[in-house]
C-alpha positions in Angstrom: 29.8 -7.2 -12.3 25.8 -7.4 -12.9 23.9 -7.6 -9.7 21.7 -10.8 -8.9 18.9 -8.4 -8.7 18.0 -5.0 -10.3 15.0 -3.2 -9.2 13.7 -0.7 -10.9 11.8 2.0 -9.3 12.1 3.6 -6.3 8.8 4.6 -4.7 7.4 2.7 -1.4 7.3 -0.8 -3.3 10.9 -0.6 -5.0 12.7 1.1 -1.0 11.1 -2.0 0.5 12.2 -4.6 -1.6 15.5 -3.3 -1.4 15.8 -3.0 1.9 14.3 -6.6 2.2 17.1 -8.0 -0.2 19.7 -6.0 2.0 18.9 -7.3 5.1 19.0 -10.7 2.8 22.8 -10.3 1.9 21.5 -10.0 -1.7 23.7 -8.5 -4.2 21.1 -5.6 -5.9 21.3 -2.8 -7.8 18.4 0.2 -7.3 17.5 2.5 -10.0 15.1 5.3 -10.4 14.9 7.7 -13.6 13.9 10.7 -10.8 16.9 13.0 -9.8 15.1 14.1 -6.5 12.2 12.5 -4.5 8.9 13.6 -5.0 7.7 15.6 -2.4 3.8 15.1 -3.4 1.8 12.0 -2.4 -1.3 10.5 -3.5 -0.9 7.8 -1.0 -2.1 8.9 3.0 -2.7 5.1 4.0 -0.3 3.1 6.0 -2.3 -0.2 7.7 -1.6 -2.1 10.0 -0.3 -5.0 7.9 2.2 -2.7 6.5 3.1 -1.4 9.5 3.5 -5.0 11.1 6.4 -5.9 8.2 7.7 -2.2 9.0 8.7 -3.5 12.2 10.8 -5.8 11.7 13.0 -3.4 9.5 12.8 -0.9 12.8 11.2 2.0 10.6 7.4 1.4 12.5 7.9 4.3 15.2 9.5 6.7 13.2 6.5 6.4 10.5 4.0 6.5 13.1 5.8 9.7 14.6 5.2 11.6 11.6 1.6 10.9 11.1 -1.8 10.7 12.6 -3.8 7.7 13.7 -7.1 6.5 13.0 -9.3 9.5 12.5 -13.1 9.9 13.0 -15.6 11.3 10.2 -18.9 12.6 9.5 -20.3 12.0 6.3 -22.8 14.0 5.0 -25.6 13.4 2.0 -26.4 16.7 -0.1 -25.0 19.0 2.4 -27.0 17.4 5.4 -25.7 15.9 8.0 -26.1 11.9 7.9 -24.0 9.9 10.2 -20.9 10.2 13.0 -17.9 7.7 13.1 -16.2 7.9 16.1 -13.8 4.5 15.7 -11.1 5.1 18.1 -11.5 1.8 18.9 -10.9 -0.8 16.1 -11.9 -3.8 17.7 -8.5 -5.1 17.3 -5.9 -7.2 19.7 -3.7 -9.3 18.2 -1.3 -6.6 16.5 0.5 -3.5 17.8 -1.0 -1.5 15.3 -4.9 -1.5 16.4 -5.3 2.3 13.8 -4.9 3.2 10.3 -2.1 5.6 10.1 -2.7 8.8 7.9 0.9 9.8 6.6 2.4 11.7 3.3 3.7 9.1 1.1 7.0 10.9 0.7 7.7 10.3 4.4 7.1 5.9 4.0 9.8 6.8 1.4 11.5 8.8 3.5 11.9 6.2 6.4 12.7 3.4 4.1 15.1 6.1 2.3 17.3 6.6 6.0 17.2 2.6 6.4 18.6 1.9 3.2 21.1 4.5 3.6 22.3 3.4 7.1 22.5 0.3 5.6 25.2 1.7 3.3 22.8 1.5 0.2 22.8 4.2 -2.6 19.5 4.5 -4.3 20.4 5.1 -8.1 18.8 8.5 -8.9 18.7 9.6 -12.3 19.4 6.5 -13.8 16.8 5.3 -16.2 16.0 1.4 -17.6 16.5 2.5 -21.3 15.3 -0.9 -22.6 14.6 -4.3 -20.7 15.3 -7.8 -22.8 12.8 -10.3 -22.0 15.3 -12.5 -21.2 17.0 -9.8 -18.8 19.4 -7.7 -20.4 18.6 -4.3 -19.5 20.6 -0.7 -20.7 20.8 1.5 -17.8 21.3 5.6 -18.9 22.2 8.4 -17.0 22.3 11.6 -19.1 23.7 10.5 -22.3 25.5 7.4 -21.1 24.5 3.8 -21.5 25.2 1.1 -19.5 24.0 -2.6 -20.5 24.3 -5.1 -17.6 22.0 -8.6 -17.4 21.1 -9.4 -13.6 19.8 -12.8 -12.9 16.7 -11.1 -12.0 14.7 -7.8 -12.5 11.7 -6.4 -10.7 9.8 -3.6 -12.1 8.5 -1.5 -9.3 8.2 1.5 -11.7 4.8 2.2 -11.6 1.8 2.4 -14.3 3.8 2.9 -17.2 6.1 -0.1 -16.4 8.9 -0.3 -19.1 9.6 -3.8 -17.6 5.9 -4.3 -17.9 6.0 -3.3 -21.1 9.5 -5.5 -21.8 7.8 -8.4 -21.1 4.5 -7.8 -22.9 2.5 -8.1 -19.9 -1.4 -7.7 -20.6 -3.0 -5.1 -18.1 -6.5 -5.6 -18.8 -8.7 -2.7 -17.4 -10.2 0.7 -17.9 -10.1 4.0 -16.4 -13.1 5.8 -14.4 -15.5 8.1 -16.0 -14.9 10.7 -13.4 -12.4 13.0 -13.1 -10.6 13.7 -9.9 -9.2 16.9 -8.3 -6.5 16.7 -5.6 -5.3 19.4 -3.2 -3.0 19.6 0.0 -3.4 23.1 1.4 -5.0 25.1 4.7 -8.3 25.1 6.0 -9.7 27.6 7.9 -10.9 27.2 10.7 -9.5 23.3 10.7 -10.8 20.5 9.7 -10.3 18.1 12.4 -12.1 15.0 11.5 -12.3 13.4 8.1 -15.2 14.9 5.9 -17.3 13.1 3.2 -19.5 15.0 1.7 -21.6 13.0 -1.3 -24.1 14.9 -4.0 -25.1 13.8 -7.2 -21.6 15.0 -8.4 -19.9 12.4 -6.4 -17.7 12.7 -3.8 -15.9 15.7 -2.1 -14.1 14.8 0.6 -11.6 16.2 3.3 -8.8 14.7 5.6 -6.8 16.7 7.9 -3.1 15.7 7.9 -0.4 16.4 10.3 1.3 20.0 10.4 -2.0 21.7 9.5 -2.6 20.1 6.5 -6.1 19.1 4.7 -6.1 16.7 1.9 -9.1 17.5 -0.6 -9.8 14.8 -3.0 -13.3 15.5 -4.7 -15.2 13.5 -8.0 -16.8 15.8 -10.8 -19.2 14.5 -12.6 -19.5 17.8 -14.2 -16.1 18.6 -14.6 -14.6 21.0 -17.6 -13.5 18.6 -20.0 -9.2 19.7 -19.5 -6.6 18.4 -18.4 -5.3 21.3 -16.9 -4.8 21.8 -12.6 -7.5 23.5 -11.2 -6.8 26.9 -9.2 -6.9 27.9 -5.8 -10.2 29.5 -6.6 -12.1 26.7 -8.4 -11.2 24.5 -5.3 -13.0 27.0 -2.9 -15.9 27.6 -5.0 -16.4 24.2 -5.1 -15.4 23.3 -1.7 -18.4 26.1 -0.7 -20.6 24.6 -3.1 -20.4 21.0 -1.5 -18.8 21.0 1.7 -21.0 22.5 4.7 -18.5 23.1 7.1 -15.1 23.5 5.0 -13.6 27.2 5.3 -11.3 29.3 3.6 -8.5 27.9 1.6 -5.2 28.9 1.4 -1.8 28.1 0.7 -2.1 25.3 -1.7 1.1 23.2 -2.1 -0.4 20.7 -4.3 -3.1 21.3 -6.8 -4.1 18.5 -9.4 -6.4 17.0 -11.4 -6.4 13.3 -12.8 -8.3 10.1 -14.3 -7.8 7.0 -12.3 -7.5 3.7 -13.5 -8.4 0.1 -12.4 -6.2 -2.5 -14.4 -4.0 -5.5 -13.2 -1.4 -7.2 -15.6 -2.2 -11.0 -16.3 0.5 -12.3 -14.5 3.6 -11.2 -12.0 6.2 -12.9 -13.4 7.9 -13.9 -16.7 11.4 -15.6 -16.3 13.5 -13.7 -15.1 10.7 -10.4 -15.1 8.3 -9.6 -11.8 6.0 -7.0 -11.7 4.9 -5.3 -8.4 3.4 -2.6 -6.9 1.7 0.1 -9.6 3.2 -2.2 -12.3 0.9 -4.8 -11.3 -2.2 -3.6 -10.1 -3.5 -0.4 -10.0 -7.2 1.0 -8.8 -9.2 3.4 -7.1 -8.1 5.0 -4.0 -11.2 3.2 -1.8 -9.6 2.0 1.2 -6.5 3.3 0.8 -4.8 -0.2 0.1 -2.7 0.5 -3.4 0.5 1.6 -1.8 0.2 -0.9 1.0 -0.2 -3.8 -1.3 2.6 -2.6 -3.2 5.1 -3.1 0.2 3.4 -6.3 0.7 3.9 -7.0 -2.7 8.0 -6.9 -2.0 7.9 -8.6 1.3 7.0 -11.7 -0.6 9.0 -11.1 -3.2 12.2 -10.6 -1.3 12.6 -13.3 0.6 12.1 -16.2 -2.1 14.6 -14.1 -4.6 17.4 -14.3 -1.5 16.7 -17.9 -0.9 16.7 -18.8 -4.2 19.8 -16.4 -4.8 21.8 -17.9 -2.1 21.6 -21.1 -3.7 18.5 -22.5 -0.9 15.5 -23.5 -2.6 15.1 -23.7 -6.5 13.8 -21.2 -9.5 10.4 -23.0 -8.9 9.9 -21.5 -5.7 9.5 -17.8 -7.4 6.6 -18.9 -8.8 4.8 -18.8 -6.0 4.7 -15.0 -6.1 2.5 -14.9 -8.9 0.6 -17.8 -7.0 0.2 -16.1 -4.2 0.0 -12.2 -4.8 -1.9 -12.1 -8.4 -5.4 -13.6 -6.5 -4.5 -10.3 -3.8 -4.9 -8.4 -6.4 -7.5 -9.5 -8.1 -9.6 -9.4 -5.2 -8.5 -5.9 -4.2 -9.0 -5.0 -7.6 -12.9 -6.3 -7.3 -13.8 -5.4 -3.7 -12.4 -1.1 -4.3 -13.8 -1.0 -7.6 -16.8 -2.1 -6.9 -17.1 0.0 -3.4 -16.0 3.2 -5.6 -18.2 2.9 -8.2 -21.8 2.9 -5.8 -20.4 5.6 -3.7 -19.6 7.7 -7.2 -21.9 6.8 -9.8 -24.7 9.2 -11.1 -26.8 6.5 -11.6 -30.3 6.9 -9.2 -30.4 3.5 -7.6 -26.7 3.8 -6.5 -26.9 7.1 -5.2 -30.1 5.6 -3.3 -28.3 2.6 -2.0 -25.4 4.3 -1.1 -27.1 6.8 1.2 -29.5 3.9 2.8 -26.1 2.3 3.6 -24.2 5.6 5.1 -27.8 6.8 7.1 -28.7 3.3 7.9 -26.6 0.2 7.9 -22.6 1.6 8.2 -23.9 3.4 11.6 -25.2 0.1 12.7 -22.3 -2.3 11.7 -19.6 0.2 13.4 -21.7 0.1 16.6 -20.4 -3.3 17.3 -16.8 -3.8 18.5 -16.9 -7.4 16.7 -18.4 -6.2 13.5 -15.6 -2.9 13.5 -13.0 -5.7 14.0 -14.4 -7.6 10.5 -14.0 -4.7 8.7 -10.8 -2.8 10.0 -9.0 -6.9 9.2 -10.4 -6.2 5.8 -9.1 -2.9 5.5 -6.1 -3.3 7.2 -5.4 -6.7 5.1 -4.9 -8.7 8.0 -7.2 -11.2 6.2 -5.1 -11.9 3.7 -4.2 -15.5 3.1 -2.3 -18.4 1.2 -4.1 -20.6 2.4 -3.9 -22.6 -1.7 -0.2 -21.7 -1.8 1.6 -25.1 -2.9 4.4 -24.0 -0.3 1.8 -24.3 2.3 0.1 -27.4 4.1 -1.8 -28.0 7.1 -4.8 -26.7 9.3 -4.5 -22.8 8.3 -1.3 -23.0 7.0 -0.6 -19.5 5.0 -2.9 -17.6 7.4 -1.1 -14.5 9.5 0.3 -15.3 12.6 -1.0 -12.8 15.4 1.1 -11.0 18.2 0.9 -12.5 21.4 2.7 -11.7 24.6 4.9 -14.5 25.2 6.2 -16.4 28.5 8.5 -14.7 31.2 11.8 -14.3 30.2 11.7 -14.6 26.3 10.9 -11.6 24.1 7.8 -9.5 24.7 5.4 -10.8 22.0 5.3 -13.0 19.1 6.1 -10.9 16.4 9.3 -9.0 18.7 10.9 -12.9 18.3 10.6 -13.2 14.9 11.6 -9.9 13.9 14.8 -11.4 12.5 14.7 -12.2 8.4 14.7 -16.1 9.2 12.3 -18.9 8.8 11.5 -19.5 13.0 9.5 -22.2 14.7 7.9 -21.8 17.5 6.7 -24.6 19.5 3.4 -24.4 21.7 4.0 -26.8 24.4 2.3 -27.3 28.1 5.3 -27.8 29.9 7.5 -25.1 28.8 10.2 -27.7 27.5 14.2 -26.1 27.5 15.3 -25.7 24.6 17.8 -28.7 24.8 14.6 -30.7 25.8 12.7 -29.5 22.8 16.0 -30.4 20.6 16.1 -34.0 22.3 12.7 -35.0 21.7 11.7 -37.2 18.3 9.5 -35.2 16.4 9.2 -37.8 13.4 
């Protein structure tokens, strides 16, 4: 029997919508052409947002076990010191998440991984989407055997090179960056305990300590050999010494790798019965660290109109509303990294000049304030985001996020520890605490 649902893809973006549709009930099948999971990340961001919708699945501590919070920098212009960031304190209160959490990709996989499996889920390894109809028949192949089922509904999760993206003849208008980029995990000595940015007028070298030991190096080249083979241990530190005042000696490198980035988003999120999401939909520079979190939120919004709509509660129409409400995200996302990537990269003299007034000048000044920090960690963090023109929304800030907030004695502990269940809830503000079977008793017409 074909599934209601077939996701294909099984990074962050694919784990969480299927764990959201199997909380849901929903009748899914998950798929992945990768035998094993990769133990390499690009993605080191988990915010707060993410973390938030985390929660409710029960996966929040064990993520935030097995990384590290908000860490401080020093940024540095031409190998001279220019400015301190000491941001311990985000300016935040209304969400049990107040950091940004640095953590390997593979281990969000891994957490949303255990919860599928505990749930009694088997993630579909090895099994490729051979070819995906339009109208939804797909062929499924493992090895050298085909299997062709047609769910009611299929979500690509499977990254840049889509092949439901490409089933449907999405357009995924963009370009890729000039620059190339050069990626390693591997040892510092002595460590590197705060996160380094280091800019010249060959971009930007940067390093973030991880857990176990670990530093992250991701670094721009203007002047980069024109290959597409890794770089070695030794380019890394000769580099590294070239632009990096304080880095050390390297050593035991577990990931070395060099890439062109892209900034592209396809032209819509669904067709029929198609959706795109995560890296099928949008991808873009690595400023902010928001790719793989909008990817999870992505699938949270996803999930729940597919189970309504597969149980038989709200019409087709409502899936719409994905599209409606998650294509202007990533728009804007798309706009706000590219352009913050491209001044703190480009060659050209008057954005080097602005971008070092900024880091010496103005970022110092704006972080100095606990209300301005606030602004920009709800930016980063995406606790901004809104539906706010959603036509599944009405009212005074309908669509906005609803903050945590400890509630009264003798109900759960905060807002969001109440509504942790996957249920539509209403909660009722009231000065004179009505019982329930008041509440229930009262005309509301």
């Amino acid at each position: 029997m074909s599934p209601d649902v077939l996701v294909v893809g099984a990074g962050p973006t694919g784990l969480m919508l299927a764990c959201e549709l199997a909380r849901a009930g929903v009748r899914f099948r998950l798929v992945e052409k990768s035998a094993e999971p990769s133990p390499r990340s690009r993605a080191l961001v988990v915010h707060a947002r993410t973390l938030e919708l985390f929660q409710k699945l029960g996966v929040d501590e064990a993520l935030v076990s097995r990384g590290r919070r908000t860490v401080n920098a020093s940024v540095y212009i031409n190998r001279a010191h220019a400015a301190d960031f000491d941001v311990d304190d985000t300016g935040i209160d209304d969400t049990p998440y107040p950091f940004i959490l640095f953590v390997s990709q593979a281990e969000t996989e891994r957490v949303l991984s255990e919860w599928l499996a505990r749930a009694g889920v088997v993630v579909e390894r090895g099994v490729e989407a051979a070819s995906v109809d339009p109208l939804g028949e797909v062929v499924l192949r493992r090895g050298s055997a085909t299997e062709t089922i047609r769910p009611r509904f299929v979500v690509g999760c499977d990254g840049a090179h889509s092949v439901v993206r490409h089933a449907g003849n999405f357009a995924f208008d963009g370009e890729p960056y000039q620059q190339d980029f050069v990626l390693a995990d591997l040892r510092v000595e002595p460590p590197v305990d705060r996160l380094e940015l280091c800019f010249d007028d060959r971009g930007l070298f940067a390093l973030l300590p991880l857990t176990g030991g670990v530093t992250r190096i991701i670094a721009t080249f203007a002047d980069a050999p024109k290959t597409t083979s890794d770089p070695s241990l030794a380019d890394v530190q000769a580099r590294a010494d070239a632009r990096a005042p304080s880095s050390g000696r390297l050593s035991d490198p577990s990931w070395l790798a060099r890439f062109r980035l892209h900034h592209r988003q396809a032209d819509s999120y669904r067709l029929g019965p198609l959706f795109l999401a995560g890296d099928a939909a949008h991808i873009h520079s690595p400023a902010g660290g928001q790719g793989m979190n909008t990817g999870i939120q992505d699938a949270a919004n996803l999930a729940w109109k597919l189970a309504l709509v597969v149980r038989g509660g709200a019409s087709e129409k409502l899936l719409d509303t994905y599209d409606e409400e998650r294509h202007p995200v990533g728009r804007d996302l798309l706009r706000t990294t590219d352009r913050l990537f491209s001044v703190n990269t480009s060659g050209h003299a008057w954005a080097k000049a602005l971008r070092n007034f900024v880091v010496r000048h103005v970022a110092p000044r704006v972080l100095s304030s606990r209300e301005r920090r606030a602004f920009a960690f709800r930016f980063l963090a995406e606790l901004r985001v809104a539906y706010t023109k959603s036509s599944i929304v009405m009212g005074p800030r309908a669509g906005t996020r609803a903050p945590d907030a400890p509630l009264a004695d003798g109900a759960p502990a905060t807002i969001f520890s109440a509504t942790r269940e996957q249920a539509h809830h209403l909660l009722v503000f009231a000065r004179d605490r009505p019982t329930a079977e008041a509440f229930v008793a009262r005309s509301w017409v």
